[in-house]
C-alpha positions in Angstrom: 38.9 -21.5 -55.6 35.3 -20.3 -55.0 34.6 -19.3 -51.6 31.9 -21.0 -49.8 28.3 -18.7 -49.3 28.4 -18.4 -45.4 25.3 -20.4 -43.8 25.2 -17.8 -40.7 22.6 -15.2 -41.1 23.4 -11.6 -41.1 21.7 -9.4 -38.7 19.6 -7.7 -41.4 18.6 -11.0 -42.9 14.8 -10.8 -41.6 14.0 -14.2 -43.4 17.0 -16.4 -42.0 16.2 -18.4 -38.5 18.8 -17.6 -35.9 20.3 -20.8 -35.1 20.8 -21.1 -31.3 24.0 -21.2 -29.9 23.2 -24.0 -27.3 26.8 -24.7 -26.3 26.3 -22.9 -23.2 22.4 -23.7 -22.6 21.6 -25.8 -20.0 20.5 -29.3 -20.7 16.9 -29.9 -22.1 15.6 -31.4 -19.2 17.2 -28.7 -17.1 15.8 -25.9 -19.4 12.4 -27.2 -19.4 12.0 -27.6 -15.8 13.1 -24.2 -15.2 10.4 -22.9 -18.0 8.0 -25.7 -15.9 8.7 -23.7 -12.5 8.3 -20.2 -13.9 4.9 -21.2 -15.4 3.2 -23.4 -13.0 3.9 -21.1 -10.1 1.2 -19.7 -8.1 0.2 -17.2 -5.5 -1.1 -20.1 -3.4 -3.3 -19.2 -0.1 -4.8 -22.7 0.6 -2.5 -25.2 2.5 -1.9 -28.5 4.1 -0.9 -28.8 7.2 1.9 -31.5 6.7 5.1 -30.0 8.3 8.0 -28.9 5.4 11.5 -31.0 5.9 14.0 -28.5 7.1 16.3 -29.9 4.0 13.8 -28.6 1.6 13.7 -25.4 3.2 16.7 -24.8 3.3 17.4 -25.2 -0.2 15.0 -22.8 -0.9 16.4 -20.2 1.1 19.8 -21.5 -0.1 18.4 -21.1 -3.2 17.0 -17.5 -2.3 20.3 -16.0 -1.2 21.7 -17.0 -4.5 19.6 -14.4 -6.6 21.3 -11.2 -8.3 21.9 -8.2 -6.1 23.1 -4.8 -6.8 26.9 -4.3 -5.6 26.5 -7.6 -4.3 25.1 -6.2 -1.3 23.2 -9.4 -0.7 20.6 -6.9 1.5 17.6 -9.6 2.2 17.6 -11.8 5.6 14.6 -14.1 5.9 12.6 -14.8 9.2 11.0 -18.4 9.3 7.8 -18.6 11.6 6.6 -21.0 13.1 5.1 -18.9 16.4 1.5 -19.3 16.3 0.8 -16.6 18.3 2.7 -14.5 16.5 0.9 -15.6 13.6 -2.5 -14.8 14.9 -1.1 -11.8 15.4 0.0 -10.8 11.7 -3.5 -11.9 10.8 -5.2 -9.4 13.2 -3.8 -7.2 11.3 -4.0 -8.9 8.3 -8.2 -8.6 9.0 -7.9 -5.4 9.7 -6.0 -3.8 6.3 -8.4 -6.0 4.2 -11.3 -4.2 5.2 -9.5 -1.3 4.5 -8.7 -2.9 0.8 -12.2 -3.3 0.8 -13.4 -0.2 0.7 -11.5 0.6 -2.3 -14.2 -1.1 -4.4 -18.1 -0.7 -4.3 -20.7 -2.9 -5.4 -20.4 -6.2 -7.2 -16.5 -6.0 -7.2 -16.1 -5.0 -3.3 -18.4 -8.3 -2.7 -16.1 -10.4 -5.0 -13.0 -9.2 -3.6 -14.5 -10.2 0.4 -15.2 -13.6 -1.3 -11.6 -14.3 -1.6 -9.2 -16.5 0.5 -6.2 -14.0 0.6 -3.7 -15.4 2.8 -2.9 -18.7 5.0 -1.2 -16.9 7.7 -2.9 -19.9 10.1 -3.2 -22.8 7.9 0.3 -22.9 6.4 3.0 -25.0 8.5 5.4 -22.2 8.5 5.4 -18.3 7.1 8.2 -16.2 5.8 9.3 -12.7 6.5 11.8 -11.5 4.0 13.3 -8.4 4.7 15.9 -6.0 3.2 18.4 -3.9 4.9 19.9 -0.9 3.1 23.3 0.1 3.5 24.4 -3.0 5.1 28.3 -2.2 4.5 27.6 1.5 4.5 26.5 4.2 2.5 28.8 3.7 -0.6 27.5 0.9 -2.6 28.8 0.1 -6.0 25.5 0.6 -8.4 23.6 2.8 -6.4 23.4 6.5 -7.3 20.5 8.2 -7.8 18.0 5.1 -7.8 18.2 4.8 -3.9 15.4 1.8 -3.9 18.3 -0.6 -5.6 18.5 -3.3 -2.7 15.1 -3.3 -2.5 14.6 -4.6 -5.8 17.7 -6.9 -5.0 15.7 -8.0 -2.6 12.5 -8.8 -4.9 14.7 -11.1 -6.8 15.9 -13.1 -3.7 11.4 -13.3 -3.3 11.3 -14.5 -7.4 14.0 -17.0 -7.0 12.9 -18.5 -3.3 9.4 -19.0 -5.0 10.7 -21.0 -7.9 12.7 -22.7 -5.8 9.5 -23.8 -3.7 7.3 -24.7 -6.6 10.1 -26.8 -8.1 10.4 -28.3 -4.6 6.8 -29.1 -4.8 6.2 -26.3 -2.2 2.9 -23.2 -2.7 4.1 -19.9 -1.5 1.2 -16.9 -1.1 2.3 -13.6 -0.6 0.3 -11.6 1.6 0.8 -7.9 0.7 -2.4 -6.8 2.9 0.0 -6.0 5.6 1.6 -2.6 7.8 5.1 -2.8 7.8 5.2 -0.9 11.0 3.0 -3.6 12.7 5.9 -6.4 11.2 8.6 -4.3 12.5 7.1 -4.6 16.1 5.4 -8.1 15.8 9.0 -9.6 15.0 11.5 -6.8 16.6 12.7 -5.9 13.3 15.4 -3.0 13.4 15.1 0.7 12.5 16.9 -0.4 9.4 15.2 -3.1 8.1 12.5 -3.0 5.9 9.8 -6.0 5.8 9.8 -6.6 1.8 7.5 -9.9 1.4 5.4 -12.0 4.6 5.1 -15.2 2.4 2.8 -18.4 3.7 5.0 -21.6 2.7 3.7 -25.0 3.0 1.9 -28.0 0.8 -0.8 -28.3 -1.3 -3.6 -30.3 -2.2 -3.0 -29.1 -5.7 -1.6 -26.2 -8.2 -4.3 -24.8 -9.9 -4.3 -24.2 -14.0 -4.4 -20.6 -14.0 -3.8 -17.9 -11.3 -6.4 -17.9 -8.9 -7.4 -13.7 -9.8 -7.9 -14.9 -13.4 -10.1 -17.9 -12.9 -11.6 -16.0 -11.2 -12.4 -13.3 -13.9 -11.0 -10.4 -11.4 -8.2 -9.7 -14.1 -7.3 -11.0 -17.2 -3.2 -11.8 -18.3 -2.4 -8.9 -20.6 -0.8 -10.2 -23.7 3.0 -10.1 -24.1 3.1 -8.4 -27.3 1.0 -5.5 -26.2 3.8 -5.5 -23.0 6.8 -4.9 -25.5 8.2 -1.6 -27.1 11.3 -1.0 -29.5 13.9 1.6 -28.7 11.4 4.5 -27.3 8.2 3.7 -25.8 6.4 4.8 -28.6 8.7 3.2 -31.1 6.9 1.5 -34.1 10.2 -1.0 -34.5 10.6 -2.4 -38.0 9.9 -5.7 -39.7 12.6 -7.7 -37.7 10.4 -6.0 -34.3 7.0 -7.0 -35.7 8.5 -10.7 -35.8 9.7 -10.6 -32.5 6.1 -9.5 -31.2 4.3 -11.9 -33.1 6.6 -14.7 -31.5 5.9 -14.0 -27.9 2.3 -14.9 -28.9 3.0 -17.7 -30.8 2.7 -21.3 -29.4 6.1 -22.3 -32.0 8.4 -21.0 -30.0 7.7 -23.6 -27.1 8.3 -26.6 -29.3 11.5 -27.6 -28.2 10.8 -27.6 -24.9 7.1 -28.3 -24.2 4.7 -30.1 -26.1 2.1 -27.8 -25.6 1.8 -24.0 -25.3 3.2 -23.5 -21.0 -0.1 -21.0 -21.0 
């Protein structure tokens, strides 16, 4: 009895498509809406003033206590502000570290980068502190060695997923890094301990725009993926299987199953 030629390609078989094991994928729908949300999020710093539903929030900060954490330390809390005063506060000092950000640049660029809207501390209905706290069951923590900064990226991805969250919610987030995190601590009473990670604007919009607000703007431009990528060392030269790969992550075919269009 002949045996039958397997159909599955081998992992040196450059010219065979992978077929996708989709057993344990999540439903189309489901994976395109997650593709939707990673894509059409933006740093948003225009906002309505309609008031957010305290269900919404609080499945995005459901859904931001959910994210990955080293040793499941789970080392973020989140402050929700609604204290105007407060806020007037955090922009005074906002105004203040901008100049400063200023005068990092000369000429043409420091006058485009004072043309910016950078933040909505006032206009947004509510903002978001989101802190981290190392240690929080002590000093030993599974994971953490010598990279001390570990729940500080844990807490990075509790940032990533509350943003998604928000966007899919219908929700713009702007992160205003032009902050002191010694003028957080004593604006909000923050422990010795804690560490202000992200002060996030959070509110409705009149609209998403197209492309990130920096870009449209010609301030940067989106690097392309492929140059981003690198096989086994950083100067690796990969083989043909590699090239492949890097050609992919620019190509528009790889989207076809889920969008109808390019997400770019």
């Amino acid at each position: 009895m002949t045996e039958k030629p397997s159909t599955e390609p081998r992992d040196g078989d450059l010219g065979a498509a992978a077929i996708p094991d989709l057993r344990r994928a999540f439903p189309a729908p489901l994976r395109r809406g997650l593709y939707e949300a990673i894509f059409r999020r933006r740093d948003i710093r225009s906002f309505l003033p309609d008031p957010v539903p305290d269900e919404t929030l609080a499945r995005v900060l459901v859904a931001a206590h959910h994210a990955a954490s080293v040793g499941f330390t789970q080392p973020w809390d989140f402050v929700v502000i609604r204290d105007l005063e407060r806020r007037r506060e955090v922009h005074r000092v906002f105004a203040e570290e901008r100049r400063r950000n200023a005068d990092q640049f000369i000429g043409a660029r420091r006058e485009k980068f004072l043309s910016f809207k950078l933040e909505g501390i006032l206009d947004a209905p509510l903002n978001l502190l989101v802190t981290c706290e190392p240690e929080r069951f002590g000093p030993a923590v599974l994971g953490k060695t010598s990279i001390r900064d570990v729940e500080i990226y844990s807490t990075c991805l509790a940032v990533g997923n509350l943003w998604l969250a928000a966007r899919a919610e219908g929700l713009g987030v702007g992160w205003v890094s032009i902050l002191r995190n010694d003028a957080l601590a004593a604006i909000f009473g923050l422990p010795d301990k804690v560490i202000p990670i992200a002060y996030l604007c959070v509110g409705y919009v009149a609209e998403f725009p197209d492309r990130p607000l920096l870009e449209s703007a010609e301030w940067a431009a989106r690097l392309p993926a492929k140059s981003l990528i690198h096989f086994d060392t950083w100067n690796g030269v990969g083989d043909a299987r590699d090239h492949r790969l890097a050609e992919l992550v620019q190509s528009a075919e790889i989207w076809k199953s889920i969008f109808s269009a390019d997400p770019d």
